[in-house]
N, C-alpha and C positions, 0 to 999 in steps of 0.2 A: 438466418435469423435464429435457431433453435440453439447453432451453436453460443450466440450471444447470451439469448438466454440463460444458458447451462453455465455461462460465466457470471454472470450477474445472478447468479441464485450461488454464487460458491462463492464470488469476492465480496456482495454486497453486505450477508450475515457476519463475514470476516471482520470489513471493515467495521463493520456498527459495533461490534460488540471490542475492536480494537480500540474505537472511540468513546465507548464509555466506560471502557478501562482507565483512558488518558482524565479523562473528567475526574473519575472518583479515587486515581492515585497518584495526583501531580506529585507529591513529596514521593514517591517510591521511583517514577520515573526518574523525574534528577537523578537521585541516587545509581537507578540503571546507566543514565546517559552519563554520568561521570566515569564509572567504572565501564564501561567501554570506550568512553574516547582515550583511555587510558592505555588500552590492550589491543594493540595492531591483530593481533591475532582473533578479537572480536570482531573489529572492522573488518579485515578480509574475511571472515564467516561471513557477517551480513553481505557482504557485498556479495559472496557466491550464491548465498541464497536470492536474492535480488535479482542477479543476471540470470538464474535456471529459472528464476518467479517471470522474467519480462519474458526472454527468449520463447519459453514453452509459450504465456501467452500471445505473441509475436506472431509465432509458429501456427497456431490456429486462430489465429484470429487480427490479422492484418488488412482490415476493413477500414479505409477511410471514405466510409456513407455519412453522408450531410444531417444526420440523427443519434437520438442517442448511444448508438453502438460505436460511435468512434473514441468516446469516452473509456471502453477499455481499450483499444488500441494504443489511444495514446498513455493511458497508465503502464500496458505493456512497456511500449517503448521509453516512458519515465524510469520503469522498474530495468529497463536495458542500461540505460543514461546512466544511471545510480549508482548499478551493480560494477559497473567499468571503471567507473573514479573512484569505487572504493577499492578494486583491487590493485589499478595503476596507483594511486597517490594511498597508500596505506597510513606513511608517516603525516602528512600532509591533512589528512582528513582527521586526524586524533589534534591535529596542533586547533585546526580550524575549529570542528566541533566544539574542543573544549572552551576557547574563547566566545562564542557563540551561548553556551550553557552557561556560562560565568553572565551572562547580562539578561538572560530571560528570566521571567517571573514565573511563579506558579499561573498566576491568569493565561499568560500566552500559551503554557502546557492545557490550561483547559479550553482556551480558546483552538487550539490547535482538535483538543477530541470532539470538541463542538462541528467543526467542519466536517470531521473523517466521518463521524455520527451521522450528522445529512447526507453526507456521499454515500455511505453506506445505507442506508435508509432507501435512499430513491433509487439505488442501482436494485435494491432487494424486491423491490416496489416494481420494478420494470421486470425484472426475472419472475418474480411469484403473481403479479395483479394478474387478476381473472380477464378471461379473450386473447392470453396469450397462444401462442402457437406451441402446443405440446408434442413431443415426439412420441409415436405411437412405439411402444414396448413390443417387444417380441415376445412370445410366450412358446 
């Protein structure tokens, strides 16, 4: 459980404030998401970072409990999924992506921070609310 914790107090701030990035810079994302589905060598970055981001959480935390800690597990293994198809299918994910960015509106970018915001939000919620189980410190 502590270890859960100590992930949800580290991805849930992450996520929130990735989300209310996407909210308050949908015209700057485009611009990002263009200029990377452009640059295979963007995508294979993201992707290595993705699969060290799943793996290590995988790694520690491969808990499939019927509560909310399987929620990072399976983000793990999302972020495992991701990082694999971005480095196998390099060329393939810049053709997809870019068609994909060609038909979304700025709303579905902010719809999109709207979500990661909540997830973020209540994983931060679950790691920080009070009667949690804290790890005593060594001193």
């Amino acid at each position: 459980m502590q270890r859960s914790i100590f992930l949800a107090k580290l991805i849930g701030p992450f996520l929130a404030v990735c989300g209310v990035s996407l909210i308050f810079n949908a015209d700057a994302f485009r611009t990002i998401g263009d200029q990377i589905v452009n640059s295979p060598a963007w995508i294979y970055f993201a992707g290595l970072l993705a699969l060290t981001a799943g793996v290590a959480i995988v790694n520690t935390h491969n808990e499939w409990t019927p509560d909310w800690r399987v929620t990072i597990t399976l983000l793990g293994w999302l972020c495992v999924v991701i990082g694999i198809i971005r480095l196998v299918f390099v060329g393939s994910i810049g053709v997809i992506a870019g068609s994909v960015l060609a038909i979304v509106s700025n709303g579905w970018i902010v719809g999109e921070g709207i979500v990661i915001l909540a997830f973020g939000t209540w994983l931060s919620f679950k790691g920080y609310a009070p009667g949690k189980v804290r790890a005593k410190r060594k001193r």
